[in-house]
C-alpha positions as CSV (number, residue, x, y, z in Angstrom):
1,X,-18.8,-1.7,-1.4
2,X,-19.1,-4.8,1.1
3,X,-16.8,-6.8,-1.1
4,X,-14.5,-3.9,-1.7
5,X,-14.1,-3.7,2.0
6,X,-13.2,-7.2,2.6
7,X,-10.5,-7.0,0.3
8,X,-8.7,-4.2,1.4
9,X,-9.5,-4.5,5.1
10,X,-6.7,-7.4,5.4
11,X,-4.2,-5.3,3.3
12,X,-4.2,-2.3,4.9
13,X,-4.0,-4.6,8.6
14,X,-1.3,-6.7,6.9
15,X,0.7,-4.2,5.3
16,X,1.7,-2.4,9.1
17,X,2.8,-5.5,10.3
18,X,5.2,-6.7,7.4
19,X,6.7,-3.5,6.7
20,X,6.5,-0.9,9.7
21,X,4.9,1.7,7.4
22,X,1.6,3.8,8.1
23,X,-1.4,2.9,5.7
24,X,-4.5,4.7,4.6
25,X,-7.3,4.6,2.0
26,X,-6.8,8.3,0.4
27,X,-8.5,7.8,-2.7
28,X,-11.5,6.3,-4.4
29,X,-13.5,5.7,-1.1
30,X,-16.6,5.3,-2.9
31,X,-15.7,4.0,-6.1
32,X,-16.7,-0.2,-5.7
33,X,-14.1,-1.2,-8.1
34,X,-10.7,1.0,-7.0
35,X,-9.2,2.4,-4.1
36,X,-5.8,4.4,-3.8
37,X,-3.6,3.6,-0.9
38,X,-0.7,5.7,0.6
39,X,2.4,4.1,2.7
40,X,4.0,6.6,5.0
41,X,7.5,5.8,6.8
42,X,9.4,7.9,8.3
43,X,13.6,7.8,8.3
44,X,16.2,10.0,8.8
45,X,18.7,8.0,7.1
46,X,19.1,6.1,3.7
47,X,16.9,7.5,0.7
48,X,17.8,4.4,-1.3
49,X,16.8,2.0,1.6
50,X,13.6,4.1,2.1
51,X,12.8,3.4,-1.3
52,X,13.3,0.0,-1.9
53,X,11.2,-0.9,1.1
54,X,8.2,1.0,-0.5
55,X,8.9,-0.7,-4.2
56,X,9.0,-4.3,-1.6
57,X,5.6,-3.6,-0.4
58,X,4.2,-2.8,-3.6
59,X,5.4,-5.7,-5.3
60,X,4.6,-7.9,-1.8
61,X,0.6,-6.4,-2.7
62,X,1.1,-8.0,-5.9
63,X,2.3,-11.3,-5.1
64,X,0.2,-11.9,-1.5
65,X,-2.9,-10.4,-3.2
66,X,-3.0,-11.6,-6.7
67,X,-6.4,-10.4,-7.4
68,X,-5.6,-7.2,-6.8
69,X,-4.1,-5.3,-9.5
70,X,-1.5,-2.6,-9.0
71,X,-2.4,-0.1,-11.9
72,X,0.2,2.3,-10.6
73,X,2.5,3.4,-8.0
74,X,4.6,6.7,-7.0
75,X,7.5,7.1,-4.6
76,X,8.0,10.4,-3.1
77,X,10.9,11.0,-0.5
78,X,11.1,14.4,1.5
């Protein structure tokens, strides 16, 4: 679990700071070799632009953190 948290420690610090979105661990918390993690932003203007910043972060995860895999992602605007 140590190793776990070293790895997504600096993502969810990093992710804050390069896109203005809330982060959280919501899933998998004891599971050593997962972890699901929700982005939160709030707007009251442009659907479209809310969700191509949250399709940027997940592909930013993928390049700035090559070894960890993103199995999956959903985009859900209210």
């Amino acid at each position: 679990m140590k190793e776990k948290r070293s790895r997504i420690k600096p993502l969810l610090a990093r992710l804050p700071k390069e896109f203005n979105l809330a982060v959280a661990e919501v899933g998998h918390q004891d599971d050593w070799g997962a972890a699901e993690i929700a982005l939160v932003s709030v707007s009251g203007g442009d659907s479209g632009k809310m969700h191509g910043l949250l399709e940027h972060a997940a592909e930013w995860i993928e390049t700035h953190f090559p070894d960890v895999e993103v199995a999956g992602s959903q985009i859900e605007i209210l």
